[in-house]
C-alpha positions as CSV (number, residue, x, y, z in Angstrom):
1,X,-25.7,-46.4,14.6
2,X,-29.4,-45.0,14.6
3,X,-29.8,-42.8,18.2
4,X,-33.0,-44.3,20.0
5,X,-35.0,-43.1,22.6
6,X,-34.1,-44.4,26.1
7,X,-37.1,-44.9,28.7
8,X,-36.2,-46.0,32.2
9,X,-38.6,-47.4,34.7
10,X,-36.5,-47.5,37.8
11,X,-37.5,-50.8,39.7
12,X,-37.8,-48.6,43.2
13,X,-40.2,-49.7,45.5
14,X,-40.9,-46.4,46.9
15,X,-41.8,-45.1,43.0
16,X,-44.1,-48.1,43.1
17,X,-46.2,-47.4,45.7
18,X,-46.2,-43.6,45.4
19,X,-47.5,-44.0,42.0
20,X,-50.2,-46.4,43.6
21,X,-50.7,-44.0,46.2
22,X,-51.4,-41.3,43.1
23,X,-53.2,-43.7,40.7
24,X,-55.8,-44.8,43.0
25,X,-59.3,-42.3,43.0
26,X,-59.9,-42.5,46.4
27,X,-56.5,-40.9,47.4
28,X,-57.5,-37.4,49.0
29,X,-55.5,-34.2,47.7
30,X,-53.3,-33.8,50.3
31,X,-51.7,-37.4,50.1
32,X,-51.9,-36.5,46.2
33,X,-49.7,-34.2,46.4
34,X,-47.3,-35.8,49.1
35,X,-47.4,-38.7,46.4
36,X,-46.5,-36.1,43.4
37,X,-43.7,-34.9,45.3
38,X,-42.3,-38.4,46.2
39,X,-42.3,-39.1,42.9
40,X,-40.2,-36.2,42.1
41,X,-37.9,-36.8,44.8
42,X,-37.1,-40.3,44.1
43,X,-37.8,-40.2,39.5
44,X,-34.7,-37.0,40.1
45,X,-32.6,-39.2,42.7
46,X,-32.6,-42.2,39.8
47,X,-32.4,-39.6,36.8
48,X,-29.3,-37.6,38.3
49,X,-27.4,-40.9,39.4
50,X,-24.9,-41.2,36.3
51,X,-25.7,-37.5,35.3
52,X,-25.1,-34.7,38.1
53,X,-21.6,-33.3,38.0
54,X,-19.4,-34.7,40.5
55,X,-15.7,-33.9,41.7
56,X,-13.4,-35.1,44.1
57,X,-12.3,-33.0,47.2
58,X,-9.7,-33.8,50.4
59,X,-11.3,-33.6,53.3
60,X,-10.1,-34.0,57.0
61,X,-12.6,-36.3,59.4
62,X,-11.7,-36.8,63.0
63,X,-9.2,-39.7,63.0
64,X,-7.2,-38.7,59.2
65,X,-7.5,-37.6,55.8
66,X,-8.9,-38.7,52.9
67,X,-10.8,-38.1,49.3
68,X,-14.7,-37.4,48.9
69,X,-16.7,-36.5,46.3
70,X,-19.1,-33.8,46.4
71,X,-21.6,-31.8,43.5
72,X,-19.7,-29.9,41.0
73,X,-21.5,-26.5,41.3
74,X,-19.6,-25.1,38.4
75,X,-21.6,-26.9,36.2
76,X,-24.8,-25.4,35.8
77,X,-28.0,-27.4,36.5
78,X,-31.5,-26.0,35.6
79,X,-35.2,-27.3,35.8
80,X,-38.0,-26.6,33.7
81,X,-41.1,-27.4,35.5
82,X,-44.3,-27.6,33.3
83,X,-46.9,-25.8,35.1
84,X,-49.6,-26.3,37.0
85,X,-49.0,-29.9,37.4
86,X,-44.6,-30.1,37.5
87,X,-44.8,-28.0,40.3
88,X,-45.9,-31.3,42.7
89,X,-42.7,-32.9,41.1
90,X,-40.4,-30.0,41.6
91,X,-41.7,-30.0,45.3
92,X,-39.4,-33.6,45.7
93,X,-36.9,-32.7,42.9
94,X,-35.4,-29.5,44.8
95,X,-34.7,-31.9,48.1
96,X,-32.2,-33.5,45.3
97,X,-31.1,-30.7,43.4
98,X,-31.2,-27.2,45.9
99,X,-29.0,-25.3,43.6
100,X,-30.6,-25.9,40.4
101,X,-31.8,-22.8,38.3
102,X,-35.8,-22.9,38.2
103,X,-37.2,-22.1,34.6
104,X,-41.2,-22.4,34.8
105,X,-43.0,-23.0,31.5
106,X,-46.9,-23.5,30.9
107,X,-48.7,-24.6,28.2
108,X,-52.6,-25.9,27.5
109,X,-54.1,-27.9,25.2
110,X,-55.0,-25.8,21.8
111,X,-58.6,-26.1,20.1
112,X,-57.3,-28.3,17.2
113,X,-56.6,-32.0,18.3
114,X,-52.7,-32.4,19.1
115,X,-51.9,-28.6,19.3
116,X,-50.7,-26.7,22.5
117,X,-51.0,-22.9,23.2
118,X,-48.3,-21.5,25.4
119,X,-49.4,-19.2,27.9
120,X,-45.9,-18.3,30.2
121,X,-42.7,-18.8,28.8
122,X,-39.6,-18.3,32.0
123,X,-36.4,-20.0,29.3
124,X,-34.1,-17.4,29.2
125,X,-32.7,-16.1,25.5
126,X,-29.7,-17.9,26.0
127,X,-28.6,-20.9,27.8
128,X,-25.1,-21.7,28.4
129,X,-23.5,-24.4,26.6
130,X,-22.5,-26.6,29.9
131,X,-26.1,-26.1,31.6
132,X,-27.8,-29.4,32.0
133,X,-31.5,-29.2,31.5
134,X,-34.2,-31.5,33.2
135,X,-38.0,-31.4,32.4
136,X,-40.7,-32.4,34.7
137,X,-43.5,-32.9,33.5
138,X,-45.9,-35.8,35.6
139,X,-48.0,-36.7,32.1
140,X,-46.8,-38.0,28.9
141,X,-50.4,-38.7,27.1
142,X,-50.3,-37.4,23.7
143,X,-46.8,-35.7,23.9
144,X,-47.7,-32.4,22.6
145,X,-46.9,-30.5,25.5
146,X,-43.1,-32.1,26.2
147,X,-42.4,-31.6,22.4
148,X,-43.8,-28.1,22.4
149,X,-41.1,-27.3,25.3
150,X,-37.5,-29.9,24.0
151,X,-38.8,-28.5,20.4
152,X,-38.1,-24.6,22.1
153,X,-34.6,-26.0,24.4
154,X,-33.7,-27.7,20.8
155,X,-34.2,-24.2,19.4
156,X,-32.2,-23.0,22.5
157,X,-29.1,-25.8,21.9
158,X,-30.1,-27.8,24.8
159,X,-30.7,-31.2,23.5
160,X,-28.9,-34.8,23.5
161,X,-26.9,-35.8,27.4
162,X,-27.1,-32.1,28.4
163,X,-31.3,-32.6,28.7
164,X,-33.3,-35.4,30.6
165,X,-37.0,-35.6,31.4
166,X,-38.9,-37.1,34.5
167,X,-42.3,-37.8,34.5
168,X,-44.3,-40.3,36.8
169,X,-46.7,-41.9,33.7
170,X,-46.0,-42.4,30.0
171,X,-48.4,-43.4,27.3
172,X,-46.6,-46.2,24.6
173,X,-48.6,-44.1,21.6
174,X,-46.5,-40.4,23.5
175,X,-43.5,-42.7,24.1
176,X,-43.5,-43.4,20.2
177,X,-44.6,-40.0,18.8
178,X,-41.8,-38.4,21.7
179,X,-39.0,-40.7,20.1
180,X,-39.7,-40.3,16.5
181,X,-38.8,-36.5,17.1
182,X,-36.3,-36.8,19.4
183,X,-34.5,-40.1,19.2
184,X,-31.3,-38.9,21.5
185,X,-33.7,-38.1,24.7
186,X,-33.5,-39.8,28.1
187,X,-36.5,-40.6,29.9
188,X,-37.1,-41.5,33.6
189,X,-40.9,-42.2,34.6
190,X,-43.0,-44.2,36.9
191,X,-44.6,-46.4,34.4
192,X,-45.5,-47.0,31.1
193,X,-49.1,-47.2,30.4
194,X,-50.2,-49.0,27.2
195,X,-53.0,-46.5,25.5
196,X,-55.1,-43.7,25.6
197,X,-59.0,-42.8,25.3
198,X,-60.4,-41.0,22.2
199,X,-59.6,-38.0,24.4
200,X,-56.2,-38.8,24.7
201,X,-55.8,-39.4,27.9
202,X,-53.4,-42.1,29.7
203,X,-55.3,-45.1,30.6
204,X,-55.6,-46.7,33.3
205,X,-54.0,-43.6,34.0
206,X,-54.4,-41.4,37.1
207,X,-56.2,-38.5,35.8
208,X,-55.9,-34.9,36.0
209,X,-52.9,-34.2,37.3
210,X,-53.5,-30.9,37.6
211,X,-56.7,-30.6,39.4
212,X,-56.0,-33.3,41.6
213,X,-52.9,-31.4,42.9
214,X,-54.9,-28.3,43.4
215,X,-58.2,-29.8,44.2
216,X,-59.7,-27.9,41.1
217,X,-62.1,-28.8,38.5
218,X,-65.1,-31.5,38.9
């Protein structure tokens, strides 16, 4: 059976109206980034609800005994935020996920169309075979920049259940490109937009992620 990719769109009404809250011009940088970071929170609650670790422990209450379940910190669990703008997601994500390993990575667009130039690089040299891997990265426009970084965790072993990605909007041309590479890759974003401008951005979009988390740029 051929692998394909899997996108999910969680139908949350909190994911909708933080992405609202992040789509619309008008929304001030400070409620930008509370948005980026709700996203995060709740795009890593949906993405780590069949895939975080989990094992049973006794526990004693007040009245009795009985089983609960609690995270499985023997399990590794890292994030790979891609900077500047996966920083606003990892701001929700580590509510979720307190114990994960934090592996920044940053890249920018190279001078030839499609290309990327890394410019920090925190993946260690080796990453254990049971660590689970999840990306954040809040723009999926071209794809360049996520393949750039799953192309180096391929190279690293991570790849298939033990790696997901979150990121609050996907372009369907990225989505396409993203699973013709990587057909065995999980997904979890905000929305799925249906083009992008001769510049390749998303549109409708949101913008610059980037400089609208750090009030930068024009």
């Amino acid at each position: 059976m051929a692998l394909t990719l899997r996108v999910v769109v969680p139908p949350h009404p909190l994911i909708a109206h933080w992405l609202t809250m992040a789509r619309d011009t008008h929304t001030p940088g400070p409620l930008f980034r509370t948005a980026l970071q709700e996203l995060g929170r709740w795009l890593s609650y949906e993405a780590l609800r069949d895939w975080l670790p989990h094992c049973p422990t006794p526990v004693t209450t007040p009245l009795d005994h009985t089983t609960g379940q609690v995270v499985d910190q023997s399990v590794d669990l890292a994030v790979v935020p891609i900077l500047r703008a996966g920083l606003g997601l990892w701001d929700g994500a580590q509510g979720v996920i307190p114990h994960a390993q934090i592996w920044h990575v940053g890249l920018r667009r190279g001078e030839a169309a499609g290309t990327v130039q890394w410019y920090y690089d925190g993946l260690p040299g080796r990453i254990a075979q049971q660590t689970g891997v999840l990306v954040l990265d809040p723009i999926l426009a071209t794809g360049a920049t996520l393949m750039a970084v799953l192309e180096r965790l391929n190279h690293l072993g991570v790849e298939g259940q033990r790696l997901r990605v979150i990121t609050v909007l996907c372009s369907a041309p990225g989505l396409q490109r993203l699973g013709a590479a990587f057909p065995n890759l999980t997904i979890y974003t905000g929305c799925i937009d249906p083009e992008l401008n001769s510049a390749g951005h998303i549109v409708p979009g949101l913008g610059d992620a980037g400089d609208r988390l750090f009030s930068t740029g024009g």
